[in-house]
C-alpha positions, -999 to 999 in steps of 0.1 A, spaced: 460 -477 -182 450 -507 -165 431 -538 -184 394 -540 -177 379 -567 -159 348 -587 -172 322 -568 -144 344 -545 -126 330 -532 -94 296 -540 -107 302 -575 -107 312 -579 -68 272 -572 -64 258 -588 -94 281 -617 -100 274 -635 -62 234 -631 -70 235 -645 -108 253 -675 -91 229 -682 -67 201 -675 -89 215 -698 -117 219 -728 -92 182 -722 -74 171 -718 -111 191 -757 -121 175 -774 -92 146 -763 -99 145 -774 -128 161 -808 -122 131 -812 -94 107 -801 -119 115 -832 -145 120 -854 -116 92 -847 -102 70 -847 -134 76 -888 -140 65 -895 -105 38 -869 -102 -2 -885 -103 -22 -873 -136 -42 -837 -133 -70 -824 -151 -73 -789 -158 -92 -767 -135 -102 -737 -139 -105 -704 -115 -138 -684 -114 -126 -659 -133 -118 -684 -158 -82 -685 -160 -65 -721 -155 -59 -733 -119 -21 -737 -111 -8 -772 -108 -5 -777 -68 18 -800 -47 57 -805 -49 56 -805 -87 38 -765 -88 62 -758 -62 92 -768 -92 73 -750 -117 66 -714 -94 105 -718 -84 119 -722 -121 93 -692 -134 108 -670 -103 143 -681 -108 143 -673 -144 127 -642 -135 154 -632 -113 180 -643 -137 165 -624 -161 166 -591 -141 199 -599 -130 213 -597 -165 193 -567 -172 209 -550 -145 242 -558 -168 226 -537 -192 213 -508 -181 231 -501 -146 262 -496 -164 249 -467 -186 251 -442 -155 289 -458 -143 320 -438 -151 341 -454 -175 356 -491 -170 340 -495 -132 315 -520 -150 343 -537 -166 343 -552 -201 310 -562 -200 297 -527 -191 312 -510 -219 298 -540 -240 269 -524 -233 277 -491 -236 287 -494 -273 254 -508 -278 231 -481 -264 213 -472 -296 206 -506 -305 190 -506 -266 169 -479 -272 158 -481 -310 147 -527 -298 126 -508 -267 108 -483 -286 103 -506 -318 89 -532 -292 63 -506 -274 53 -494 -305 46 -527 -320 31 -539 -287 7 -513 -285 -5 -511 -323 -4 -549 -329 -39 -555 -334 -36 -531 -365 -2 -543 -378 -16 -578 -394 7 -610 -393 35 -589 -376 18 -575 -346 3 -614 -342 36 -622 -339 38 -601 -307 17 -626 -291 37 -654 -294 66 -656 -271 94 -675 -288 86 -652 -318 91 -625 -301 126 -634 -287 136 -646 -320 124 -611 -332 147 -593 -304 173 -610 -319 173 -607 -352 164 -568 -353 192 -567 -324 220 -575 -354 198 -554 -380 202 -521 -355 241 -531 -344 245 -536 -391 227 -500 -392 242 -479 -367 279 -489 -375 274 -490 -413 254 -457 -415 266 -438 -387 298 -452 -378 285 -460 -345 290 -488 -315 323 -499 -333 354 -488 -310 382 -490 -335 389 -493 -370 386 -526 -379 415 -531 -401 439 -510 -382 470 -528 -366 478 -522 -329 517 -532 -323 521 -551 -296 482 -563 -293 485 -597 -311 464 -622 -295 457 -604 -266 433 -606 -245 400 -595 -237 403 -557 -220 435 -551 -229 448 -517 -226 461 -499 -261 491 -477 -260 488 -441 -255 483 -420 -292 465 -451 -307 435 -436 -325 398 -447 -315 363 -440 -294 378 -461 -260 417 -468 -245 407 -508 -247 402 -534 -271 375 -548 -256 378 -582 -266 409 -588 -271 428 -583 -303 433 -610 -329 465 -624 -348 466 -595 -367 462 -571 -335 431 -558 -346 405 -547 -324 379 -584 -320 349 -562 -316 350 -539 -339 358 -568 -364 325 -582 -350 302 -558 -355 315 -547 -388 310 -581 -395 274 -576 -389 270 -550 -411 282 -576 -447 263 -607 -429 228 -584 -430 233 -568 -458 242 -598 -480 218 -626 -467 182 -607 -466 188 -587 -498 201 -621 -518 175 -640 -501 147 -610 -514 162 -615 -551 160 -656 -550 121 -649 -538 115 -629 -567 131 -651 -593 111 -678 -576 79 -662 -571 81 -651 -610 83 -681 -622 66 -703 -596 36 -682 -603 27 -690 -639 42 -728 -639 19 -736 -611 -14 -719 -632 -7 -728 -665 12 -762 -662 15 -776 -687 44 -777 -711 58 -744 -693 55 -765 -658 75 -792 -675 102 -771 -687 105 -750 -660 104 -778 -630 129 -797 -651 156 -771 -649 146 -766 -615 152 -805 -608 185 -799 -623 201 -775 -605 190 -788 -572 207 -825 -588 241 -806 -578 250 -805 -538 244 -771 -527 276 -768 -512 297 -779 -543 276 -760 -561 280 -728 -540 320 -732 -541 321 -738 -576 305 -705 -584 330 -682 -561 360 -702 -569 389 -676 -585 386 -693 -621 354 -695 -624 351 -656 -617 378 -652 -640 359 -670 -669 328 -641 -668 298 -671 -658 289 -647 -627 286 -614 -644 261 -629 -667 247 -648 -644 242 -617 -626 227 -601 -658 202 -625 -663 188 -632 -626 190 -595 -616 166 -586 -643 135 -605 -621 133 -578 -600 125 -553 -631 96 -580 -647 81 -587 -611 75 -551 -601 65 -541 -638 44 -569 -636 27 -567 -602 20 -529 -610 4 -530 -645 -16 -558 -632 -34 -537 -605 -36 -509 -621 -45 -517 -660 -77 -503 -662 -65 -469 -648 -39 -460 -677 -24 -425 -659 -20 -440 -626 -3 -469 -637 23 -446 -657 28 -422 -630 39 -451 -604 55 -476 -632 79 -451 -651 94 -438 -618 97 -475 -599 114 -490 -631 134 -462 -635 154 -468 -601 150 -501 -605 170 -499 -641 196 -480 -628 200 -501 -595 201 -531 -619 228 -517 -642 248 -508 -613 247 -540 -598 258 -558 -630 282 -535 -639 324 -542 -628 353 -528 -639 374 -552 -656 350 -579 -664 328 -591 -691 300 -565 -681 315 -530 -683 299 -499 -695 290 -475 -669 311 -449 -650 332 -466 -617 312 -438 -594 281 -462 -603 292 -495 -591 272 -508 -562 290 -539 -550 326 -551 -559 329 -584 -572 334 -604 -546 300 -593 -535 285 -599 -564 297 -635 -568 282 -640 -536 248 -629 -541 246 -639 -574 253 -677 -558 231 -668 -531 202 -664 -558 211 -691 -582 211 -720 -554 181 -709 -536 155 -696 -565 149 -733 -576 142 -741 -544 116 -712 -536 101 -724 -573 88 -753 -560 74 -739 -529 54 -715 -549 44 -739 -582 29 -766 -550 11 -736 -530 -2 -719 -570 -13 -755 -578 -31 -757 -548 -49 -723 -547 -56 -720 -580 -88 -742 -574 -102 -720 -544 -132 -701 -546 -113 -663 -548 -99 -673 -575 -131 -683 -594 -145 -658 -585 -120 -632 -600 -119 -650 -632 -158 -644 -633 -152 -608 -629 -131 -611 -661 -94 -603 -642 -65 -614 -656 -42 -641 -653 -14 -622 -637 -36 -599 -615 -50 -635 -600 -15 -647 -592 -2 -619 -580 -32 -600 -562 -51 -633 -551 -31 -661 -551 1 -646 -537 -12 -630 -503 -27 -662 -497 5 -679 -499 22 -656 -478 24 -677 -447 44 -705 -460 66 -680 -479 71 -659 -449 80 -687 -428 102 -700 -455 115 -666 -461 132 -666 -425 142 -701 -427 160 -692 -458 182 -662 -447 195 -683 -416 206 -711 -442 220 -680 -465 238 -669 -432 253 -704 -422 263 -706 -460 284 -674 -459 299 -680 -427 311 -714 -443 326 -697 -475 341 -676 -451 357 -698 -431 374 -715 -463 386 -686 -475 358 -683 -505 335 -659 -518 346 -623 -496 378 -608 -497 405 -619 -471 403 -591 -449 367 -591 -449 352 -587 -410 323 -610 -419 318 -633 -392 331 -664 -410 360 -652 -422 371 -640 -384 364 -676 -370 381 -692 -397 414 -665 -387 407 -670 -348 405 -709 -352 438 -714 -363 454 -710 -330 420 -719 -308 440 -740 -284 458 -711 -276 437 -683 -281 403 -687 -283 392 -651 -274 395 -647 -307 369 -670 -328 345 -670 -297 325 -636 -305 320 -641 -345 310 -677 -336 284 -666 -311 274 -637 -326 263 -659 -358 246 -686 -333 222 -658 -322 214 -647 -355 209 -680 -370 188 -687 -339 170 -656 -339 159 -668 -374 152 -700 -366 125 -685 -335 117 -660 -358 100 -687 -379 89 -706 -353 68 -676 -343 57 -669 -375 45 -703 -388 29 -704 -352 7 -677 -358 -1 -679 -395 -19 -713 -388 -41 -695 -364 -44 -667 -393 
């Protein structure tokens, strides 16, 4: 078996017209910004049909040569995509299997775009955001690394190899190397290399994705509701509960986040029980915000309120104690069968939660103090609702701009803070595939080898991008809300 190439045969038709597109596509651009310092002032025109004139002159001939450059670069790495879907095996090269592997995330981004393209007038803030073009590609690439986390956690899909199996002879090797005959798995290649363990790079990757996604949103979620539960009533009462509650607040977020952060997964701190109990008293928010939000909407209806609130606190209680629950530690009383996470994972989330609810406290208590004083809100108190059904069912989705903006903002930080802890070792096991423990292993010989930190390193650049865009988008179209 020989090693794959990066295009294969593909790439002696594709790679000569990506070149030549990418240099049009640079001086065009280069003329563009020259050309803009030296170009005269122009006012807006517009055609009869009412649409805005193009510019004219050198400088519209930059700006109609970058749009079709792009454009053709754009196909061009399309064509990377999809041609090699109908090619025999390894005749696109490593890149063509690349894509391959990734075919359900392909089709499951295409048909959640059309769908969300076509009903976006009736999908709210989301299908706004289809109108915005950064948030859209921040979208693509978030839910890009949401598909890849489902399809190999769920269905043991895309990934090639297992990702802690050991190839002899495949340390450090390259990307495309060949693996020897008998060795188990879906393709005869590592296709990016293997690292100093010999284990298969992309399988390691997109494993990776499946801890990064999982962790980040769903600690993220639980730092909202411990912020949203208590940001809620010390921005409408004030008062002696505002004092209290902002002062602890203001304390925590005294401490550096990072210190703080790699205080809480150190060994001996574990050791000591802080994070089980920790975990006992934050993961209980959850429980009181759902209770609450439901018996606020539906008080005056006694039945319905039963019916939905026994069953949602019911999973919610057991999902709770299983969370909390670890064999060994402070915090052990339910069968093994009904642990959720191990520890490691908890420490993390339960750090993930205690550094960022204070933070998402004060966004709430500012927005609560300022809506509490709008008209809605006057008006429900007339009708006699209560305090909680105000904050919740009138104050809250008015707030949800900010908060959703934040929201995103907030699981790109989470991301960048667990790639850190794994990159020093902290906070996941050692042989975790999570992308910042594989830089941290791939970096220690990156003069050497740097096939090895390269894809974990990029592949958490897109998703903290993605985020980033995400937001952008977002907080773009809420303003216009």
């Amino acid at each position: 078996m020989e090693a794959l190439t990066w295009t294969g045969s593909l790439g002696t038709i594709l790679n000569p017209a990506l070149m030549v597109l990418l240099a049009l596509l640079a001086v065009a651009i280069v003329a563009q910004l020259i050309l803009g310092f030296f170009a005269p002032a122009q006012t807006l025109q517009s055609n009869p049909d009412g649409t805005i004139a193009a510019t004219t002159g050198p400088l519209g001939l930059a700006e109609t040569g970058v749009k079709y450059a792009f454009l053709g670069v754009l196909a061009i790495v399309v064509a990377y995509i999809v041609v090699p879907q109908v090619m025999p095996y390894g005749s696109a090269g490593i890149v063509g299997e690349v894509s391959k592997r990734f075919l359900p995330v392909w089709v499951s981004l295409i048909a959640l775009f059309t769908l969300s393209i076509v009903y976006k007038r009736k999908l709210g803030l989301y299908g706004k955001l289809f109108d915005s073009t950064v948030g859209m590609i921040g979208f693509g690439l978030v839910m890009f690394w949401v598909f890849t986390a489902l399809f190999v956690g769920m269905f043991d899909m895309i990934a090639t190899h297992d990702y802690l199996s050991q190839v002899s002879g495949l340390k450090n090797k390259g990307p495309g190397v060949p693996v020897p005959e008998g060795t188990t798995g879906a393709i005869p290649h590592y296709l990016l290399g293997g690292d100093n363990l010999a284990r298969d790079i992309f399988s390691r990757v997109v494993q990776g994705s499946v801890f990064v996604i999982a962790i980040a949103p769903l600690a993220t979620i639980f730092a909202f509701m411990v912020g949203i539960t208590l940001g809620l009533p010390a921005g409408f009462y004030g008062g002696k509960l505002d004092t209290f509650l902002s002062f602890v607040a203001n304390l925590i977020l005294a401490f550096p986040v990072i210190l703080l952060f790699y205080l809480l997964v150190t060994p001996e701190i574990v050791e000591t029980g802080i994070p089980s109990y920790m975990a006992a008293f934050l993961f209980i928010f959850p429980l009181i915000f759902f209770g609450v939000l439901l018996n606020s909407r539906y008080y005056t209806q006694p039945a319905k309120r039963n019916a939905i609130l026994i069953p949602v606190l019911g999973i919610l209680g057991w999902l709770y104690l299983s969370v909390i629950n670890q064999k060994g530690t402070v915090i052990d009383f339910l069968p093994a069968w009904m642990d959720l996470f191990d520890i490691s994972i908890l420490v993390v989330f339960v750090s993930v939660v205690f550094v960022n609810a204070p933070t998402v406290f004060r966004i709430v208590r500012g927005l609560t103090l300022d809506l509490r004083t709008r008209d809605y809100v006057a008006a429900a108190q007339t009708r006699g609702e209560g305090a909680w059904y105000i904050m919740l069912w009138e104050i809250l989705p008015n707030a949800r701009g900010p908060l959703i903006v934040d929201f995103c903002l907030r699981i790109g930080y989470t991301t960048i803070l667990l790639g850190t802890l794994g990159f020093f070792g902290l906070g996941l096991s050692s042989e975790s595939p999570d992308w910042g423990s594989t830089i941290n292993e791939g970096r220690k010989l990156l003069l050497i080898f740097a096939h090895p930190a390269l894809p974990p390193a990029a592949a958490l650049l897109s998703l903290v991008l993605g985020l980033n865009l995400l937001a952008d988008g977002l907080r773009e179209e809420s303003l216009k809300d």
